[in-house]
DRENVOLUM-385202 format. One record per residue: residue in one letter; y, z, x of N, C-alpha, C in turn. Coordinates in pm, 1 decimal, decimal comma, m for minus. Layout:
% residues N
 res   nnorth      nup    neast  canorth     caup   caeast   cnorth      cup    ceast
   A        Y        Z        X        Y        Z        X        Y        Z        X
...
END
This chain:
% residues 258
 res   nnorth      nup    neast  canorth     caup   caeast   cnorth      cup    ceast
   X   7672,5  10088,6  10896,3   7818,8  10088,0  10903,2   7872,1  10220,5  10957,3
   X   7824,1  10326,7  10884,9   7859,6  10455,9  10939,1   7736,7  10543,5  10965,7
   X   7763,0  10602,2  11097,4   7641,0  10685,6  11146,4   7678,3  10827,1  11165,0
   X   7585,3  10979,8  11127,1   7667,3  11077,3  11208,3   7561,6  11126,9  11247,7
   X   7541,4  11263,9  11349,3   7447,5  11281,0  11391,6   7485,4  11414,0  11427,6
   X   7431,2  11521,4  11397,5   7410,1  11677,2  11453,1   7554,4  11702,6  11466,3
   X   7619,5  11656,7  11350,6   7784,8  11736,3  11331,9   7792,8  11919,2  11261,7
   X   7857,5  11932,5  11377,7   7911,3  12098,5  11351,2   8012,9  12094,2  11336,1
   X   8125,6  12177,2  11283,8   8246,8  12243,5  11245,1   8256,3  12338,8  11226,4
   X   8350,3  12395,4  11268,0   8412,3  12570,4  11254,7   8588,4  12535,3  11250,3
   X   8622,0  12630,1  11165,1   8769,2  12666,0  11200,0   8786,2  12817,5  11227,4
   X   8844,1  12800,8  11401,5   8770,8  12910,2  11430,6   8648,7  12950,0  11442,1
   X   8666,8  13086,9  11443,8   8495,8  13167,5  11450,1   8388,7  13120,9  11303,4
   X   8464,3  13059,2  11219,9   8400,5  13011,5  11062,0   8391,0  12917,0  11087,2
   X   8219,9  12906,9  11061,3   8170,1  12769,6  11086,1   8180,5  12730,6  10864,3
   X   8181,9  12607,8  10963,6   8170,4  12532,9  10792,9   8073,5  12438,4  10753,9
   X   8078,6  12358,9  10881,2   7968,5  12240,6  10851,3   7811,7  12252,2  11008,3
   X   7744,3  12263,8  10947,6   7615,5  12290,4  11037,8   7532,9  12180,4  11047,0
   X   7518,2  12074,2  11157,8   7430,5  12026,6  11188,1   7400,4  11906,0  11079,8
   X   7478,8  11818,5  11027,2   7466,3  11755,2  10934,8   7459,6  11577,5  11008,9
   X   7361,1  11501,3  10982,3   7344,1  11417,3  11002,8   7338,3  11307,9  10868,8
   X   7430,5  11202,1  10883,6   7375,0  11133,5  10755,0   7414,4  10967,7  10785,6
   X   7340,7  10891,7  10746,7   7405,2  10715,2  10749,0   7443,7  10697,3  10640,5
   X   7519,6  10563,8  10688,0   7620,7  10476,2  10523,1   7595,4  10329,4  10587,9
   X   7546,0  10202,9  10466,7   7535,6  10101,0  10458,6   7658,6  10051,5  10447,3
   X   7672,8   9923,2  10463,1   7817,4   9845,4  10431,1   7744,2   9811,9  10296,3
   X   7821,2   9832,4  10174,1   7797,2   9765,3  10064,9   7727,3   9897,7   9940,7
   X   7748,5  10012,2  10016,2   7686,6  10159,9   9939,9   7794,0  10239,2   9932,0
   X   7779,2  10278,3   9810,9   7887,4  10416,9   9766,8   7809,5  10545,4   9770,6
   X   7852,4  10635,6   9885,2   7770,3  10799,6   9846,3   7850,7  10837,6   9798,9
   X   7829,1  10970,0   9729,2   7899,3  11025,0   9679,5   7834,9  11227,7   9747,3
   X   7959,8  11268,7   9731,5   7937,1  11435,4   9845,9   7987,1  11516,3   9714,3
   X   7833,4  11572,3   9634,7   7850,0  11679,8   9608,3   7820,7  11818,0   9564,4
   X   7875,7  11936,6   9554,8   7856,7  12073,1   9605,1   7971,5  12131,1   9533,2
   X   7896,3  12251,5   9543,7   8004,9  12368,8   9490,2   8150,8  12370,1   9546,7
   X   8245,8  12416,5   9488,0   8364,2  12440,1   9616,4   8281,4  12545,3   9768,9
   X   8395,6  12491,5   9809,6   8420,9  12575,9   9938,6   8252,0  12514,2  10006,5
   X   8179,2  12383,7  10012,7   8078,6  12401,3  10077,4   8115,3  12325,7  10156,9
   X   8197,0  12247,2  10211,2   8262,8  12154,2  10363,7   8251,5  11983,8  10284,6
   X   8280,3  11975,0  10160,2   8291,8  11813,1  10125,9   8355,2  11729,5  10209,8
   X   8493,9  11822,0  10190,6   8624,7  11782,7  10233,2   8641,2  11787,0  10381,2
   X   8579,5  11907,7  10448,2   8574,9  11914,6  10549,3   8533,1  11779,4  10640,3
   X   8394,7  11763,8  10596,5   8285,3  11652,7  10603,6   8351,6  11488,2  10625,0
   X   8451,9  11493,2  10514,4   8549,9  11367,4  10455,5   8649,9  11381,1  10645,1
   X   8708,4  11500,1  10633,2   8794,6  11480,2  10747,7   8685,7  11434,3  10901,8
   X   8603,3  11494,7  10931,8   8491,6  11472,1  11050,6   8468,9  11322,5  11038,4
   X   8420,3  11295,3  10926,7   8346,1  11131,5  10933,0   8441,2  11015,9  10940,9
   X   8594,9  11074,3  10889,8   8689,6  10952,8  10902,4   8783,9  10971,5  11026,8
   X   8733,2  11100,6  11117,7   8819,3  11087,9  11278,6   8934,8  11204,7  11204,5
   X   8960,5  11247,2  11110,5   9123,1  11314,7  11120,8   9033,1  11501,7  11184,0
   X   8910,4  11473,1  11159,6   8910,8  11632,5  11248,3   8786,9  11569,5  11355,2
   X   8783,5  11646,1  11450,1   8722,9  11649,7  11569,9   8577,3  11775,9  11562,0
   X   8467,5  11746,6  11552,3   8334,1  11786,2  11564,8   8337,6  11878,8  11676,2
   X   8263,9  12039,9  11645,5   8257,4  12097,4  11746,5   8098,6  12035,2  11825,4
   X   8027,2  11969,9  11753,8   7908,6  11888,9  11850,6   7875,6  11785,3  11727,9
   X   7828,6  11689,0  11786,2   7757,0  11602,7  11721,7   7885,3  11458,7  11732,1
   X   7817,7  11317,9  11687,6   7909,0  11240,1  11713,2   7877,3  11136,7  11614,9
   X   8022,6  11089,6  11533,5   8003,3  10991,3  11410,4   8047,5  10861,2  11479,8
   X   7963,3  10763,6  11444,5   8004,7  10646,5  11483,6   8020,8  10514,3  11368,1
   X   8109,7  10461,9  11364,6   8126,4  10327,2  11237,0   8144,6  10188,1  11292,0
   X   8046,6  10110,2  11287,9   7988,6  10008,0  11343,3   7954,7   9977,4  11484,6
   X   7903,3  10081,2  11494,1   7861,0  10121,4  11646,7   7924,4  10139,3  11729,3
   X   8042,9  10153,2  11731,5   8149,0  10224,3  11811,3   8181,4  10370,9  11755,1
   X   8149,2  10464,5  11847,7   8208,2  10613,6  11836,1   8342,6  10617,1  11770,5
   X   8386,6  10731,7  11702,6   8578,8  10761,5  11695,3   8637,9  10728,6  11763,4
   X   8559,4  10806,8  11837,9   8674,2  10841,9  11992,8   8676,1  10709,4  12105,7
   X   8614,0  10605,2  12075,6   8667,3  10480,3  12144,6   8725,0  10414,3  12044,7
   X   8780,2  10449,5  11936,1   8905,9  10373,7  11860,4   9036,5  10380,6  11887,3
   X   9135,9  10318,5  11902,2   9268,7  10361,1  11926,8   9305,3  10399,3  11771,9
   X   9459,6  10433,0  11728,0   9496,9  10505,1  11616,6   9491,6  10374,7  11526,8
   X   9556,0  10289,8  11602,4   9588,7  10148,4  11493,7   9479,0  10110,5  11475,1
   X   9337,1  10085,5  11573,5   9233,5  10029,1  11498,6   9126,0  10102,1  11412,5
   X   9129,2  10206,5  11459,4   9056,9  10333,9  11371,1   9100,6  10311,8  11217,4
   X   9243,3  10288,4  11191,9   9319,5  10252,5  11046,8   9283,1  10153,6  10969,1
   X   9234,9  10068,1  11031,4   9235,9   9957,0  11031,1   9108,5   9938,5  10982,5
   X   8966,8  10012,2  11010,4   8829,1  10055,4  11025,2   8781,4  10131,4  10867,6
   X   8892,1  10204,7  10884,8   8849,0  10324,8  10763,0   9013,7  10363,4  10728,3
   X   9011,4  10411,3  10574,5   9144,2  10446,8  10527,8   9066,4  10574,4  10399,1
   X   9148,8  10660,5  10381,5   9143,0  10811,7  10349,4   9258,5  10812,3  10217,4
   X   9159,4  10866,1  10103,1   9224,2  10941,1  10015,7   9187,5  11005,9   9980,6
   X   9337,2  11153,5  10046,9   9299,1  11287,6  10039,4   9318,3  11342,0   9902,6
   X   9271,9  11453,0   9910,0   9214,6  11546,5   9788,5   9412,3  11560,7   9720,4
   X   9458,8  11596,5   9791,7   9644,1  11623,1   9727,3   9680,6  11478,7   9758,1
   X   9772,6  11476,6   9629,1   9861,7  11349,8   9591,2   9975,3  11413,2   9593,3
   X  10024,1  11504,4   9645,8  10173,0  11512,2   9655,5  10250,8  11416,8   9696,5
   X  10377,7  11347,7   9692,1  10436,7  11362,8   9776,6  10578,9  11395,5   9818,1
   X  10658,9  11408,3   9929,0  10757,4  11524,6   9965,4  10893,7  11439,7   9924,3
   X  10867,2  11311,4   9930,9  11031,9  11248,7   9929,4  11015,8  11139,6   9817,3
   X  11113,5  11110,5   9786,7  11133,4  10998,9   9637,6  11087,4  10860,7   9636,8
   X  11038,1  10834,6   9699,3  10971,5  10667,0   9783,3  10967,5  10597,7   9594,3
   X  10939,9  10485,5   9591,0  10915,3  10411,5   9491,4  10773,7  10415,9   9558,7
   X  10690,5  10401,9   9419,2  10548,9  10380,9   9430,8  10503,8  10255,0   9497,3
   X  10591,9  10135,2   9459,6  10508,7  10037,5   9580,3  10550,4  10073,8   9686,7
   X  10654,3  10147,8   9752,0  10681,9  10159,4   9905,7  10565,5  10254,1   9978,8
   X  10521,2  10336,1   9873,5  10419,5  10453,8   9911,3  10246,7  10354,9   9935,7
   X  10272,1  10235,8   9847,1  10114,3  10139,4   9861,0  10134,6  10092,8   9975,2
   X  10263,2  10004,4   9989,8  10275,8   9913,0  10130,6  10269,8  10013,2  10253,0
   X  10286,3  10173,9  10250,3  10233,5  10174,4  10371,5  10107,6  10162,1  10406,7
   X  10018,9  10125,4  10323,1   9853,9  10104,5  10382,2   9882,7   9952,5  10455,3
   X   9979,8   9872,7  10438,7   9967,0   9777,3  10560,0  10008,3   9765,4  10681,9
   X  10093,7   9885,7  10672,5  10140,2   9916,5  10837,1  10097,4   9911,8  10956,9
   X   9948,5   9938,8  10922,4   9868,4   9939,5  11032,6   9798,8   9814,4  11123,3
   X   9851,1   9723,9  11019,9   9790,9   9574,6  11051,8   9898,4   9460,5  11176,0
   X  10026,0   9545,2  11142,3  10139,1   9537,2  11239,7  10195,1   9417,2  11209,4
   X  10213,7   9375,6  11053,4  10288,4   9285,2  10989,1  10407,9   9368,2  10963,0
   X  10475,0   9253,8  10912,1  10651,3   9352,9  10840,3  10611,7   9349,9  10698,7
   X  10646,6   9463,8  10637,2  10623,7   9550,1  10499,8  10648,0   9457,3  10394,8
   X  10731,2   9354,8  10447,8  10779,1   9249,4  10332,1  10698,7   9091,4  10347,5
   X  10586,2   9098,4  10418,7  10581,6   8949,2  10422,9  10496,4   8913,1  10339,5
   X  10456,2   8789,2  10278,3  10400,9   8747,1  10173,6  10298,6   8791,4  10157,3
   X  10191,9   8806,6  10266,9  10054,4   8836,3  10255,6  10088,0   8988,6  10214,5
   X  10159,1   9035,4  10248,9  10170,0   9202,9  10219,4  10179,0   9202,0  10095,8
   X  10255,0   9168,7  10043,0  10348,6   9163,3   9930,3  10224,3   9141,9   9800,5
   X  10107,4   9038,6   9836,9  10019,0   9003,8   9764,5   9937,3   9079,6   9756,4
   X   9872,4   9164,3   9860,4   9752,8   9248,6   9826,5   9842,1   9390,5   9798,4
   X   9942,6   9424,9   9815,8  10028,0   9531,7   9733,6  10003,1   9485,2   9600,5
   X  10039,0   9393,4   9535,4  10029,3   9369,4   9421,5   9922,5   9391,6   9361,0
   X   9844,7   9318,7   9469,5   9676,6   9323,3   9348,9   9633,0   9454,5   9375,0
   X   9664,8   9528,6   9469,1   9599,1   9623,7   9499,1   9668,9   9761,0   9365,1
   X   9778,9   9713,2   9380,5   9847,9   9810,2   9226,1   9792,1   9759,6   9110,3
   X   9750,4   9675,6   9058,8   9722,1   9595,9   8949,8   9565,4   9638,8   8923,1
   X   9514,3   9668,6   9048,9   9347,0   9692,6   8983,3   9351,7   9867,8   8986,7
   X   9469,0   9880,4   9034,9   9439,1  10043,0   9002,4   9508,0  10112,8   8865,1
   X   9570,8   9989,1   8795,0   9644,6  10016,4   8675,4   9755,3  10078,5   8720,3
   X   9841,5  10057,1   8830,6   9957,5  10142,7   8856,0  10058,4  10024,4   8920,5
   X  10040,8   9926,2   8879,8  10170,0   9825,8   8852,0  10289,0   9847,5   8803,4
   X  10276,0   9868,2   8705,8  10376,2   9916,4   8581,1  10461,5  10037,7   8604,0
   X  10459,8  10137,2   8758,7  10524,5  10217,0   8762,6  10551,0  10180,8   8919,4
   X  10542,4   9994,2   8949,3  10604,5  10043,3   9091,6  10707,7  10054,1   9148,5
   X  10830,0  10057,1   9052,8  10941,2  10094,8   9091,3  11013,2  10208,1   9056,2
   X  10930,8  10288,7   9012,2  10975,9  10438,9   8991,8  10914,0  10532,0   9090,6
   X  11000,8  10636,0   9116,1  11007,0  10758,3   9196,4  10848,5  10826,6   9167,1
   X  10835,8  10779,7   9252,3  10684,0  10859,4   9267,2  10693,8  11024,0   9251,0
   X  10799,0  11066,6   9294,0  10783,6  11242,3   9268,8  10800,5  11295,2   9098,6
   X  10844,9  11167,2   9011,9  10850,3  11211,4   8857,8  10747,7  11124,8   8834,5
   X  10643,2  11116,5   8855,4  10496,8  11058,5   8814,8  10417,8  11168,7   8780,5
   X  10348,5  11155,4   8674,7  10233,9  11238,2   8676,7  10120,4  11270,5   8766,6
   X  10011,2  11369,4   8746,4   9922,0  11354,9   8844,4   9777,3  11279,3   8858,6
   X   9782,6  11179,4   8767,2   9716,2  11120,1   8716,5   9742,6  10943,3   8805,9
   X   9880,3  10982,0   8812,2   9956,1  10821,0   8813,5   9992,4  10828,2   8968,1
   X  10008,9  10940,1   9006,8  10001,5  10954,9   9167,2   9871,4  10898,3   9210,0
   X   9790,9  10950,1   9154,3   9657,8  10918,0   9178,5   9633,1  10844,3   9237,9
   X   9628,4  10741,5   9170,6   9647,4  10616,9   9143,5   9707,6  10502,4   9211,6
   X   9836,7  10595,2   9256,7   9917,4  10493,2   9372,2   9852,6  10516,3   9472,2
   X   9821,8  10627,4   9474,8   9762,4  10697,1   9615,5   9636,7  10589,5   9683,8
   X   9553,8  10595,7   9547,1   9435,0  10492,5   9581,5   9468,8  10343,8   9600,4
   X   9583,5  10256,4   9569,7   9607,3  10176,1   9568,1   9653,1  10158,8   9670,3
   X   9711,3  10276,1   9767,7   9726,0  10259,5   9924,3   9616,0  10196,9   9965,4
   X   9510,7  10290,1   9974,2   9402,1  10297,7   9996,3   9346,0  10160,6  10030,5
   X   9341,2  10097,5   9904,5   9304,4   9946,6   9873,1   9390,5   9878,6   9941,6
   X   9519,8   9851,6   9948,7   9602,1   9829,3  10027,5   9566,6   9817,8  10206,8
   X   9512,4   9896,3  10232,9   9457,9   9911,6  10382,6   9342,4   9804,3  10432,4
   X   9280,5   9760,9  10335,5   9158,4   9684,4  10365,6   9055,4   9677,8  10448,2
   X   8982,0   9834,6  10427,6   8888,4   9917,1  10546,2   8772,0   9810,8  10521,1
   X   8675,0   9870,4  10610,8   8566,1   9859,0  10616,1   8475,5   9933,8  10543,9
   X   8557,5  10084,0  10552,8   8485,1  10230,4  10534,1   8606,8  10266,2  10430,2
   X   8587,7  10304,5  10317,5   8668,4  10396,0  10261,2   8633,2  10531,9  10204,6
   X   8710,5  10593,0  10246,9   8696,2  10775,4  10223,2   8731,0  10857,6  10091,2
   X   8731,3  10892,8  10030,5   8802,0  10906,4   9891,1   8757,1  11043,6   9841,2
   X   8877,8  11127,3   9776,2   8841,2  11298,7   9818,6   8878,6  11294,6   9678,0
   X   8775,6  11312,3   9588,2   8836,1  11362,9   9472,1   8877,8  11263,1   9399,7
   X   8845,4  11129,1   9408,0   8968,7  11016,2   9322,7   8957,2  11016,7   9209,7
   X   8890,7  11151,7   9111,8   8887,4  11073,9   8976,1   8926,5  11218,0   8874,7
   X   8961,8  11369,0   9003,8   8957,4  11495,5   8935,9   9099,6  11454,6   8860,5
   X   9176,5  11333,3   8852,3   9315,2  11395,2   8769,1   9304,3  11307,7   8662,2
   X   9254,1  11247,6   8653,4   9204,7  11088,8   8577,7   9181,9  11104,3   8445,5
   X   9222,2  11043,0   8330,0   9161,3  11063,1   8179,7   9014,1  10937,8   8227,6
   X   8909,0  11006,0   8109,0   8783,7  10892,8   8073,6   8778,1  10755,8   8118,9
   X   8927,7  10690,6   8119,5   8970,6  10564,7   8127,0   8970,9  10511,9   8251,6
   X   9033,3  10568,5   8306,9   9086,8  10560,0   8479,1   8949,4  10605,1   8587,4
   X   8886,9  10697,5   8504,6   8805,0  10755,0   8600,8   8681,9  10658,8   8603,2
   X   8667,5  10587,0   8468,1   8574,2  10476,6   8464,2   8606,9  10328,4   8548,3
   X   8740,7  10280,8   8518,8   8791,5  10217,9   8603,4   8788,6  10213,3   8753,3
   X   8843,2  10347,3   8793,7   8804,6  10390,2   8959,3   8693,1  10399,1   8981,7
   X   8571,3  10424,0   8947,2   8435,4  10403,1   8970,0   8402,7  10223,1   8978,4
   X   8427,1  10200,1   8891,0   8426,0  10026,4   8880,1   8432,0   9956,0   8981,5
   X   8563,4   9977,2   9013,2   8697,7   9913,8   9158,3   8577,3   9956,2   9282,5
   X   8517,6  10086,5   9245,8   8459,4  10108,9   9364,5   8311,9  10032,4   9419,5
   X   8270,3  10003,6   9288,3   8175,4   9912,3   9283,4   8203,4   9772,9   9313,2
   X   8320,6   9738,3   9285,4   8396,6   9590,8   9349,8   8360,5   9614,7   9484,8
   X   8454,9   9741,1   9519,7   8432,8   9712,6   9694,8   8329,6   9715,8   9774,0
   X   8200,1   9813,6   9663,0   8110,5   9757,6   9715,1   7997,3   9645,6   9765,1
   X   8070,5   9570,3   9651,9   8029,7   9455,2   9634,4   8093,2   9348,3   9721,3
   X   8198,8   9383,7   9783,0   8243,3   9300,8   9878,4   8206,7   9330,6  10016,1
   X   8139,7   9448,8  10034,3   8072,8   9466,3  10167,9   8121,8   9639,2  10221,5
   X   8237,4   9671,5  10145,1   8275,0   9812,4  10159,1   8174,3   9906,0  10163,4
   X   8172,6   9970,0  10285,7   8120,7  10119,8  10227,2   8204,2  10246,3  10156,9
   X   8164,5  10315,0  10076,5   8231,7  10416,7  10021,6   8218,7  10496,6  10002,9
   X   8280,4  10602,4  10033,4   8241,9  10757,8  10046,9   8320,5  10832,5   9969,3
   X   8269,7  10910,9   9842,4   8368,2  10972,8   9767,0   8335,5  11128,5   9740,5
   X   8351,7  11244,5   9749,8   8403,4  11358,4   9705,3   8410,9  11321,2   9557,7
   X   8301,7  11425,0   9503,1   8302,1  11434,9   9346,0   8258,8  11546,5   9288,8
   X   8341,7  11588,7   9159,2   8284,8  11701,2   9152,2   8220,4  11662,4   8947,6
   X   8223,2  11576,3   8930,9   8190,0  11480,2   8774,4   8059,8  11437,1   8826,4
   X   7883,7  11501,9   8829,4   7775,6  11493,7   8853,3   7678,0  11398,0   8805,4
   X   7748,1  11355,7   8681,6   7723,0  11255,3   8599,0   7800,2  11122,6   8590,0
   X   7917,2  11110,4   8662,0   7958,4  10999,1   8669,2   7918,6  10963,3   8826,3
   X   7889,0  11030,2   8914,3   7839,4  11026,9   9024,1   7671,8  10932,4   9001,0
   X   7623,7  11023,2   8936,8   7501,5  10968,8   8877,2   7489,1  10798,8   8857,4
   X   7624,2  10761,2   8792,8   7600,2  10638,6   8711,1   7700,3  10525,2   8841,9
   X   7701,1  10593,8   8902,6   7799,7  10474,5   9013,7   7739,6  10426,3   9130,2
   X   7677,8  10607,5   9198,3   7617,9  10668,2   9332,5   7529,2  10540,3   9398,0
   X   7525,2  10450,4   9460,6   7375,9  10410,0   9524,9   7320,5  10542,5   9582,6
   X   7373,2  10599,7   9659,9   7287,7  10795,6   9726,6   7425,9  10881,5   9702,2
   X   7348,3  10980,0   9678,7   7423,6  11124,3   9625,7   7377,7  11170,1   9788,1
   X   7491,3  11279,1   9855,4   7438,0  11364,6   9930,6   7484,9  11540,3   9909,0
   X   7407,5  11597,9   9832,6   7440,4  11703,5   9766,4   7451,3  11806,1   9904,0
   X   7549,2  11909,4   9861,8   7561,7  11965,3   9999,9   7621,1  12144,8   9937,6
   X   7543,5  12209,8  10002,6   7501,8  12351,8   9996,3   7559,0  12437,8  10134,3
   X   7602,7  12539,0  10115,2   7632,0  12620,4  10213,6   7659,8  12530,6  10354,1
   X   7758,1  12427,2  10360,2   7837,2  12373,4  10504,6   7680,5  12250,1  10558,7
   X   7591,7  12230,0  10453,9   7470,7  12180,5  10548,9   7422,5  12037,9  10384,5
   X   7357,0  11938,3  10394,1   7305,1  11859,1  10323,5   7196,8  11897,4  10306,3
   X   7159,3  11952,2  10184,6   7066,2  11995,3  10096,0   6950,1  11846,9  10033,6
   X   7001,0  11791,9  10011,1   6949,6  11665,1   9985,1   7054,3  11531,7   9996,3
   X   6988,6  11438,5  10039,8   7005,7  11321,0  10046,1   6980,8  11175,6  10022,0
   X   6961,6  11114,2   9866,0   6858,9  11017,5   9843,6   6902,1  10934,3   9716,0
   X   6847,8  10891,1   9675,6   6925,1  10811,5   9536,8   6940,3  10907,2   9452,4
   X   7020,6  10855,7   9296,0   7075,1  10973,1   9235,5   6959,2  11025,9   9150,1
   X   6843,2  10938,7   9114,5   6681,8  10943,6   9103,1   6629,9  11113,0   9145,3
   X   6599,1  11069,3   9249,0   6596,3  11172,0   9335,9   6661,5  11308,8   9377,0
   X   6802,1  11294,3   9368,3   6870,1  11423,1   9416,6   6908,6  11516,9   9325,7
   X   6954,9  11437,0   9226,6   7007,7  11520,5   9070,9   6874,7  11542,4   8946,0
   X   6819,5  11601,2   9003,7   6710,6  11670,0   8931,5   6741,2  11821,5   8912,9
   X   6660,1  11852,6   8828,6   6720,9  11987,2   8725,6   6714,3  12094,1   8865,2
   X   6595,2  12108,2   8922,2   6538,5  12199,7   9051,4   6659,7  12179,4   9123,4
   X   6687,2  12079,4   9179,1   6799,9  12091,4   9290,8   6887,3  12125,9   9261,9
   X   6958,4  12067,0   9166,9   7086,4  12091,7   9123,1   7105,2  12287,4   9057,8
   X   7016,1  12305,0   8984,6   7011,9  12421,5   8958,8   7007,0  12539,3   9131,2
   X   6940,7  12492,9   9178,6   6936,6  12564,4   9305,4   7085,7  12580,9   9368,5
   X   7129,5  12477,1   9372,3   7310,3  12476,6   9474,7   7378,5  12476,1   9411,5
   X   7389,1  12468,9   9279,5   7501,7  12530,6   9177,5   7487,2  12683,0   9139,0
   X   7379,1  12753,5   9174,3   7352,2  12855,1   9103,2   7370,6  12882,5   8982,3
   X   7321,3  12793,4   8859,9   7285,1  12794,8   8799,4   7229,4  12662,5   8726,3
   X   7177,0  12737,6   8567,1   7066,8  12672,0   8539,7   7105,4  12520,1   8478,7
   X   7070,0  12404,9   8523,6   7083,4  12258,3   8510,7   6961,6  12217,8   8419,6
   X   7013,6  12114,9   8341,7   6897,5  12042,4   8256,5   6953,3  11899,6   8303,4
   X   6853,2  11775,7   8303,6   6876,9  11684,8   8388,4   6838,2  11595,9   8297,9
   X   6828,3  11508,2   8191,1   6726,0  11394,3   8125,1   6773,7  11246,1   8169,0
   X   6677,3  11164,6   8176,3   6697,7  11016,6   8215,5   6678,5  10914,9   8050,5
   X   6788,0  10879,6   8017,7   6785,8  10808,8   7913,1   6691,1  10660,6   7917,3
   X   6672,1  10608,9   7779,2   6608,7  10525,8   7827,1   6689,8  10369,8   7899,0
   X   6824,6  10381,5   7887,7   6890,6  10257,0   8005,5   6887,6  10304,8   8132,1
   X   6844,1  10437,9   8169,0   6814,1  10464,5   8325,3   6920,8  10585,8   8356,5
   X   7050,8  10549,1   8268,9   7129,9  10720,6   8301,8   7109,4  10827,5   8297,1
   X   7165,4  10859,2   8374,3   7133,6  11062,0   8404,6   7204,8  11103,6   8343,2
   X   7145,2  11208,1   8264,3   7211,9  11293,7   8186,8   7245,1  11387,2   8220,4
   X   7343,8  11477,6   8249,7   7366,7  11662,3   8335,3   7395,0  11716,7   8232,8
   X   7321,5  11814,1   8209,7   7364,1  11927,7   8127,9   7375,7  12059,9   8148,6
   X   7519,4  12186,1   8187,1   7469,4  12295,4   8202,9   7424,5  12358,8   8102,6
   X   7319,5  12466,9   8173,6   7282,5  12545,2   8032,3   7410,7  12660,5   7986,9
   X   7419,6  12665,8   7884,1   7517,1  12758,4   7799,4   7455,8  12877,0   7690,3
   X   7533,3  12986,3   7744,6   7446,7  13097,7   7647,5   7516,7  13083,4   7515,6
   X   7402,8  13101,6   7409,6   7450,8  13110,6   7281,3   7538,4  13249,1   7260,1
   X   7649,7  13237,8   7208,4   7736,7  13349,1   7118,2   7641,5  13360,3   7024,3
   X   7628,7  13496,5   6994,8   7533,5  13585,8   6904,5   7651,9  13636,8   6782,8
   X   7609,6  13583,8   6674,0   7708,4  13613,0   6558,9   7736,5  13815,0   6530,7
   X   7891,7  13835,1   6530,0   7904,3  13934,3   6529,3   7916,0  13993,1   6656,1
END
């Protein structure tokens, strides 16, 4: 579904992302993650077309970016970025229905109207779609935000962070939903910085170190104490329960009484 191949980035003379190659199945959730500041986000903008590669070239279902027009590129893949702001008072369903814009229906017609709905309803943000999105919490922005998202009806979905504002509840939920879509043929790509809920969702983790993919492989494989301890700089304990979950644990120095 999604291919990239010998992607570089710099802003400016600062490079960020080096030479990173990676595939995505239709029907797999990766998950990208790394310390701050190692190009997640960056990575998120390159693979979904909103930034431009100083070499290398991503392609999603075998067509390059750059032979997409804007409307069908939208149409292909849909993006939720890391900030949920937003600048003007919209009601929260007006902020979902724009994920159908791109399909070049009118905002009000039935079919719209229906996957707005469901698409608010599985994100638990029904119940606030007629209030001012700028007196929402950041939790509940979230939320609408992703329900755009869903709203769009990609192929590829991008997702930066969808679960850093989230109580236990929501963040389990949004993992779930994501497993729906994978289950409907979606691929999904999420920015995470929760190592252990990554763990329990991930079909492949692609852990990523200094602007470059450090590892790439099931969550089996990648989230082991060695690795993880290596690109976090510091020390990780890792155990596999016996239903198969990963356990993350950092190590913590004991307070010495007195």
């Amino acid at each position: 579904m999604l291919r990239a191949e010998n992607i570089s980035f710099a802003y400016g003379t600062r490079n960020i992302l080096h030479n990173i190659s990676i595939q995505l199945k239709a029907g797999e959730i990766v998950g990208l993650l790394g310390p701050n500041g190692t190009g997640k986000s960056t990575l998120v903008g390159v693979l979904s077309g909103d930034l431009t590669p100083a070499t290398g070239t991503v392609t999603i279902a075998g067509k390059t970016l750059t032979d997409y027009d804007r409307m069908e590129l939208a149409q292909t893949r849909s993006v939720m970025p890391q900030a949920t702001e937003f600048p003007f008072a919209y009601l929260a369903r007006d902020i979902v229905s724009m994920g159908r814009a791109c399909w070049g229906r009118t905002q009000h017609g039935a079919e719209d109207e229906r996957v707005v709905d469901q698409a608010m309803r599985c994100t638990d943000s029904y119940q606030f779609a007629d209030r001012d999105v700028t007196r929402l919490s950041g939790g509940e922005k979230s939320r609408v935000t992703l329900a755009r998202v869903i709203a769009q009806q990609a192929s590829v979905v991008f997702l930066d962070e969808p679960t850093a504002a989230l109580d236990i509840y929501h963040q389990e939920k949004t993992m779930r939903l994501c497993e729906s879509l994978a289950a409907a043929g979606v691929a999904v790509v999420a920015v995470m910085h929760d190592i252990q809920l990554a763990g329990a969702y991930c079909d492949k983790i692609a852990l990523m170190s200094g602007g470059a993919i450090a590892a790439y492989d099931t969550p089996q494989k990648v989230l082991t104490a060695e690795k993880l301890s290596a690109v976090y700089d510091h020390p990780i304990d890792v155990c596999t329960l016996a239903s198969g979950e990963i356990v993350v644990l950092p190590r913590r120095s004991v307070r010495q009484p007195g």
